[in-house]
C-alpha positions as CSV (number, residue, x, y, z in Angstrom):
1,X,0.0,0.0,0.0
2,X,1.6,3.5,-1.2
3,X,2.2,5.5,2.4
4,X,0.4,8.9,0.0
5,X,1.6,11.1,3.6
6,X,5.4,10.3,3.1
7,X,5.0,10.8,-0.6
8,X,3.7,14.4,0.3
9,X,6.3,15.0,2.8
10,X,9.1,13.9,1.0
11,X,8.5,15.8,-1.4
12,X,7.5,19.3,0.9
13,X,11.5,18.3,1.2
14,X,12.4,19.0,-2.0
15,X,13.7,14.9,-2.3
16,X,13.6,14.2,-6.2
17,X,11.1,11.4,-7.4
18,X,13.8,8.3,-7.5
19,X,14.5,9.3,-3.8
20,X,11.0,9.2,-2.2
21,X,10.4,6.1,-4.4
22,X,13.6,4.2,-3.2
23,X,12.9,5.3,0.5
24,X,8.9,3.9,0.6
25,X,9.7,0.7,-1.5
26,X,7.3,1.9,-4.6
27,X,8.2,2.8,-8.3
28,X,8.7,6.1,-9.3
29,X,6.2,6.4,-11.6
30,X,3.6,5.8,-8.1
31,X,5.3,8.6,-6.8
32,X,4.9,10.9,-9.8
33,X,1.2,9.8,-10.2
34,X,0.4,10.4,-6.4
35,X,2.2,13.7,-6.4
36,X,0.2,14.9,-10.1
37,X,-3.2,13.7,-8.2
38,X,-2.1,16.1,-5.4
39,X,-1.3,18.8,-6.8
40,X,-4.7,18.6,-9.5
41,X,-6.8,18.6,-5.9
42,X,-4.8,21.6,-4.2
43,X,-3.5,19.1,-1.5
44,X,0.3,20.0,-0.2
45,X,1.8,17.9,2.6
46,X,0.7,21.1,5.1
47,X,-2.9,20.7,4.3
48,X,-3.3,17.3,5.0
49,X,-1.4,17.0,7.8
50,X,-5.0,17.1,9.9
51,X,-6.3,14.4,7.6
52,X,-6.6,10.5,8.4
53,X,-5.0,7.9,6.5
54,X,-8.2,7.2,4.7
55,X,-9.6,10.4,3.8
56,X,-6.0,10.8,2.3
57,X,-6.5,7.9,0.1
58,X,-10.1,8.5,-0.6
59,X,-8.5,12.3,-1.4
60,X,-5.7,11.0,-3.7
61,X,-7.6,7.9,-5.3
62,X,-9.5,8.7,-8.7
63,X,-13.0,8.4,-8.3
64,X,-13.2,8.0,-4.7
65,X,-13.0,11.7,-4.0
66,X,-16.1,13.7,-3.8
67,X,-15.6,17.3,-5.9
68,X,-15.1,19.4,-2.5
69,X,-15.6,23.0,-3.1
70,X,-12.8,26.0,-2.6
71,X,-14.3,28.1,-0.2
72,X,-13.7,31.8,-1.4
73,X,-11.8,33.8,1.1
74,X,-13.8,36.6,2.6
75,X,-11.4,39.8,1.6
76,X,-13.2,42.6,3.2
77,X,-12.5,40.8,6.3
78,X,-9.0,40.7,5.7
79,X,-8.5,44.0,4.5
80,X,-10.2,44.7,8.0
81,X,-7.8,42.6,10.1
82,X,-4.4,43.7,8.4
83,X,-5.4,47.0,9.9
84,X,-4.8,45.3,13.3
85,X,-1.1,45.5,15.0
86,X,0.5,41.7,14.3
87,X,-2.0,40.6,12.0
88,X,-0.1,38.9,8.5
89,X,-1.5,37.3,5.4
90,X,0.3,34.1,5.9
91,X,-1.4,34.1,9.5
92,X,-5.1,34.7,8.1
93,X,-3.8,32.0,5.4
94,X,-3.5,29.6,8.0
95,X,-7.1,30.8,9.7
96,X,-8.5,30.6,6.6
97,X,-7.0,26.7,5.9
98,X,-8.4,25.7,9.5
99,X,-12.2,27.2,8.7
100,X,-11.9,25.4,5.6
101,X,-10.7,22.0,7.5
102,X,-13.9,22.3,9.4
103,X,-16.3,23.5,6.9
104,X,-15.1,20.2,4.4
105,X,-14.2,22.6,2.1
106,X,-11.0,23.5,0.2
107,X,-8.7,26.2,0.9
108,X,-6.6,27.8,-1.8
109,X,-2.9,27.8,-1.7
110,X,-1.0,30.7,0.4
111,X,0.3,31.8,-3.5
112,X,-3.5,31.7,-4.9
113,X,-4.9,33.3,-1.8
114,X,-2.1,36.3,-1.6
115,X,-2.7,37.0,-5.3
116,X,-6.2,37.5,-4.7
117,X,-6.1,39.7,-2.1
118,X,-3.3,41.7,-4.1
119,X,-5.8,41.5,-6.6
120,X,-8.9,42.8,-4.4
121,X,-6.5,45.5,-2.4
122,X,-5.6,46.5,-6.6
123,X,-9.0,47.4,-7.5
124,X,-9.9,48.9,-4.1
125,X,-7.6,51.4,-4.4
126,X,-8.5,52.2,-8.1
127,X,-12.2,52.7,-7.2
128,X,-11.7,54.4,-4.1
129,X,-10.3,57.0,-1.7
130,X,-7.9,55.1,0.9
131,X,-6.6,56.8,4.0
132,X,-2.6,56.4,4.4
133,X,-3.1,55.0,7.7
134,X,0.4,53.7,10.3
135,X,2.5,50.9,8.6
136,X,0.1,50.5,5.5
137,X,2.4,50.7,2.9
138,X,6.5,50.7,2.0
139,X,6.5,53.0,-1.4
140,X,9.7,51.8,-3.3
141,X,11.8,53.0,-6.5
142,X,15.1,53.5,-8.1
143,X,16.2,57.1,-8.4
144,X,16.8,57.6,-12.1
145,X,19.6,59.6,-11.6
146,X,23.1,57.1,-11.0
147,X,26.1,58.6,-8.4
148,X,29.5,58.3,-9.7
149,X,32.0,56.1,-8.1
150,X,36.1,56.8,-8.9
151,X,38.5,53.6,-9.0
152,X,41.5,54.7,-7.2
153,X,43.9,52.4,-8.8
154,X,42.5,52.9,-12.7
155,X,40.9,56.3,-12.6
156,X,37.7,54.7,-14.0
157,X,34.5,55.8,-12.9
158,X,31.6,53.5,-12.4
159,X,27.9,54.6,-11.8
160,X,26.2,53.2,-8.6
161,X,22.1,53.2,-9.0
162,X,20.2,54.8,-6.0
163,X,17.2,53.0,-4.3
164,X,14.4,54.9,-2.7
165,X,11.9,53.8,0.0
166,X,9.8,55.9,2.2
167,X,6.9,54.7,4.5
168,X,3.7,56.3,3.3
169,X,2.1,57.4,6.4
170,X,5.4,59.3,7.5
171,X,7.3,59.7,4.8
172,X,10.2,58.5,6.6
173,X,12.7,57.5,3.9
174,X,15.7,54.8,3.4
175,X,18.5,55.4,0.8
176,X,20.9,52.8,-0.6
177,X,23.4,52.9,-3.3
178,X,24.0,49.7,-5.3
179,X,26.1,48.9,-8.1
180,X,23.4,47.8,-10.5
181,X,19.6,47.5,-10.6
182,X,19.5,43.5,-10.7
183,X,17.2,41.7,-9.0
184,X,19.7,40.7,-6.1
185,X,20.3,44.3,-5.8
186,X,16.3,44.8,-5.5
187,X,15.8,41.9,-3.1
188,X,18.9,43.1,-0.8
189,X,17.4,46.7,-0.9
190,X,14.1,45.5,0.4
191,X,15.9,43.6,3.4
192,X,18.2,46.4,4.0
193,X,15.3,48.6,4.5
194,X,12.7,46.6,6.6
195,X,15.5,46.5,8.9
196,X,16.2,49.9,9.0
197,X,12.8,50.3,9.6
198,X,12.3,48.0,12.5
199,X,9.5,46.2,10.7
200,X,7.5,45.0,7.7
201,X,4.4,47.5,6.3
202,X,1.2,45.1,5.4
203,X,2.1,45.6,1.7
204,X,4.4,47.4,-0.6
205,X,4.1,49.7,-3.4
206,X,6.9,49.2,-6.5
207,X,6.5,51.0,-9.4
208,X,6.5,48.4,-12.4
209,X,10.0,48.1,-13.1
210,X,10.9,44.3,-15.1
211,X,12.8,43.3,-11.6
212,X,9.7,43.0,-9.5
213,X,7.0,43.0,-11.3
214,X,6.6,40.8,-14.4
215,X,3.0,41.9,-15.9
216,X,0.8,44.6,-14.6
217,X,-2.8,45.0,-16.4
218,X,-5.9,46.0,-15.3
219,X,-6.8,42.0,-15.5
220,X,-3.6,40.5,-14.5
221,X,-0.8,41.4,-11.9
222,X,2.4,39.3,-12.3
223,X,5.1,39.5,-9.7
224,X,8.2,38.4,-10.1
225,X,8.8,34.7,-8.5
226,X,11.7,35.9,-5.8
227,X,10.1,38.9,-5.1
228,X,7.2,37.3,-4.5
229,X,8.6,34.6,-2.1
230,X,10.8,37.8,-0.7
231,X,7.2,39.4,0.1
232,X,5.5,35.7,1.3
233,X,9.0,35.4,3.7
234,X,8.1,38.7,5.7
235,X,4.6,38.5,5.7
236,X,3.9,41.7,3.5
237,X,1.7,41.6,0.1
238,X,3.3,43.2,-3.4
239,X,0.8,45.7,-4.6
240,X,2.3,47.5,-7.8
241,X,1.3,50.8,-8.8
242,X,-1.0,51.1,-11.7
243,X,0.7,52.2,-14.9
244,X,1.0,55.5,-15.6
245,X,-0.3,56.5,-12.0
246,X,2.0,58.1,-9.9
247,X,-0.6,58.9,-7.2
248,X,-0.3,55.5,-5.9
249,X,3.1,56.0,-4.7
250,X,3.3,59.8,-3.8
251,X,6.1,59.5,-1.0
252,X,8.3,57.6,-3.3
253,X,8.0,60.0,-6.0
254,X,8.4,63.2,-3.8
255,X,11.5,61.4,-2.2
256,X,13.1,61.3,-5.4
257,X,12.8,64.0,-6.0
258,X,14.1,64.9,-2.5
259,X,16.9,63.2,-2.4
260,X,18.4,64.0,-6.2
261,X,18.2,67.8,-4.4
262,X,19.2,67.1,-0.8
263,X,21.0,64.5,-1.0
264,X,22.2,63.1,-4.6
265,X,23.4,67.2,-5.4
266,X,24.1,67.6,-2.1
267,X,27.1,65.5,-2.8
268,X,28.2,66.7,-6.4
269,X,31.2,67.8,-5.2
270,X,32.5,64.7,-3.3
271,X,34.4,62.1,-4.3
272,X,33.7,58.7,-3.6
273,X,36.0,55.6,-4.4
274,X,34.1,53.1,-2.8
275,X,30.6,51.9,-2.4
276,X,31.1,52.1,1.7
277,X,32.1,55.2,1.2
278,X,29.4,56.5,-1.0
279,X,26.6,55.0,1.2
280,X,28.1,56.6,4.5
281,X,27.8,60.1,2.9
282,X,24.0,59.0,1.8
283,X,23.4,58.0,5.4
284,X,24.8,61.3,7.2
285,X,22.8,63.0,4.3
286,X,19.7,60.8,5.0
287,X,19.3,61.9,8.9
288,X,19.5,65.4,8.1
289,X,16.6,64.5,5.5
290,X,14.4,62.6,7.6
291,X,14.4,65.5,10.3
292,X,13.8,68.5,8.4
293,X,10.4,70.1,9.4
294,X,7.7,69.5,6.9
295,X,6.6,73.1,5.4
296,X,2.8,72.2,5.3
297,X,1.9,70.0,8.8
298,X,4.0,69.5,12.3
299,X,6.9,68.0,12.7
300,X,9.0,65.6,10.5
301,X,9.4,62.4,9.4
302,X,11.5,61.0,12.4
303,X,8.6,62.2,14.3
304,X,5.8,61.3,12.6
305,X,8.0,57.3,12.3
306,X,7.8,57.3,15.9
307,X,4.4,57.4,16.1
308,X,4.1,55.0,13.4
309,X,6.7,52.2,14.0
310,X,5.3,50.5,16.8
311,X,2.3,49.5,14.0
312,X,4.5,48.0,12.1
313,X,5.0,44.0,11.9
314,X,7.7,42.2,13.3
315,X,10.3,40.8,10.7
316,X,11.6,37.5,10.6
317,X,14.3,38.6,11.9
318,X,16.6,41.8,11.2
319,X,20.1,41.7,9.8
320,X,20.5,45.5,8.5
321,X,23.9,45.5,6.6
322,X,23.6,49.0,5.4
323,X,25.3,51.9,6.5
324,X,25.2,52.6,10.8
């Protein structure tokens, strides 16, 4: 009899069919059959975990499984409790799985279920007026303008690409230098920053540059696989901008703009020969930014963090290796 659990396990591993064949005493062409019945009824090793032995065989058997319907996840709710200090996606994905468990009724993956709240939280935004309200959203671009970096030993200069982020309820902003704009780059900017930050926004606001995002249309939102797992890792949702509206990310725009004049010209003079170097300059630069007093409202964006960081959601854990 084929043990269909360790099948699923095994392969929640990442152990290759030969593997999970040799280690239950079957042929590989079970495993590959059990593990294509799986997948064609939503059923991951997680999600059965709860079941026993014989609803997983009546589950993976054809014929002997009874069409179970997905159960639609209930996305005003959600938008509700992201609202709420601690509250993720992958924990209501989990909530969500358990209702369904005792309901009899399917639960869409954590990938389905995050693309269609990205999906509702898309067209909410486009048909509405939303509030920036404490640890909402992360805005995030790169400056279009590059910062010029001297070899010492060659004389050759080399253009480092800026990244911009800035929190849209305070505006508070994080700056980074990098030597290109390649999806590492993108990913380690994104790191660097929720730890700067202290924490993880519910979502977060590119513009719809090829390295995040790989289709954006009013009928289809494609992010990029690793920044998608980046976002599923610290509990955030990607919700790009729509094309051709900057109005969806106003702080990220203004901070450009910012920091090509406070901080980016600020420096035109200088002379950097190395990355460290360049990024310590941008930091010193970036804490005289942050507290400038705002011309229309009180206070500044230190301030007006302060208030906002204790919403914010606890990352996985923090390794900042920017500039201190």
């Amino acid at each position: 009899m084929t043990d269909y659990r360790e099948v699923l396990r095994l392969e929640s591993l990442g152990i290759n069919n030969s593997q999970i064949a040799l280690s239950i005493g079957c042929t590989r062409q079970t495993v590959i059959s059990v593990l294509k019945k799986a997948k064609q009824k939503n059923l991951s090793y997680r999600i059965v975990q709860e079941f026993s032995d014989q609803e997983l065989k009546e589950a993976i058997q054809d014929g002997a499984l009874k069409r179970v319907p997905y159960r639609k996840p209930d996305y005003d709710k959600i938008h509700k409790e992201l609202m709420r200090s601690g509250v993720t996606l992958n924990l209501l994905w989990i909530e969500y799985c358990e209702e369904c468990r005792r309901s009899g009724e399917l639960p869409y993956q954590s990938t389905q279920f995050n693309k269609y709240y990205v999906d509702y939280a898309r067209k909410t935004k486009a048909t509405m007026h939303i509030e920036r309200k404490p640890a909402e959203s992360l805005e995030v671009d790169w400056c279009g303008s590059t910062m010029p970096i001297i070899n010492g030993e060659t004389g050759e200069v080399q253009d480092a690409y800026v990244f911009v982020s800035a929190l849209s309820y305070s505006g508070y902003s994080y700056v980074e230098a990098f030597w290109s704009m390649v999806a590492e780059s993108w990913i380690q900017a994104h790191v660097n920053a929720f730890a700067f930050y202290g924490g993880v926004t519910r979502w977060v606001t590119p513009d719809n540059l090829k390295v995040g995002i790989t289709s954006n249309t009013r009928t289809e939102t494609v992010v990029n696989k690793t920044y998608q797992e980046m976002a599923e890792h610290y509990g955030t949702a990607i919700i790009p901008a729509r094309v051709e509206a900057p109005n969806d990310k106003p702080h990220a725009e203004g901070s450009v703009k910012v920091v090509k004049t406070w901080i980016m010209a600020a420096l035109r003079d200088c002379k950097f020969f190395t990355l460290h170097e360049l990024n310590k300059a941008i930091h010193e630069k970036l804490v005289v930014f942050n507290s400038r007093k705002f011309q229309k409202k009180q206070g500044d964006r230190q301030s007006w963090y302060l208030e906002e960081k204790p919403f914010l959601l606890p990352p996985p854990y923090i390794i900042y290796t920017g500039v201190t």
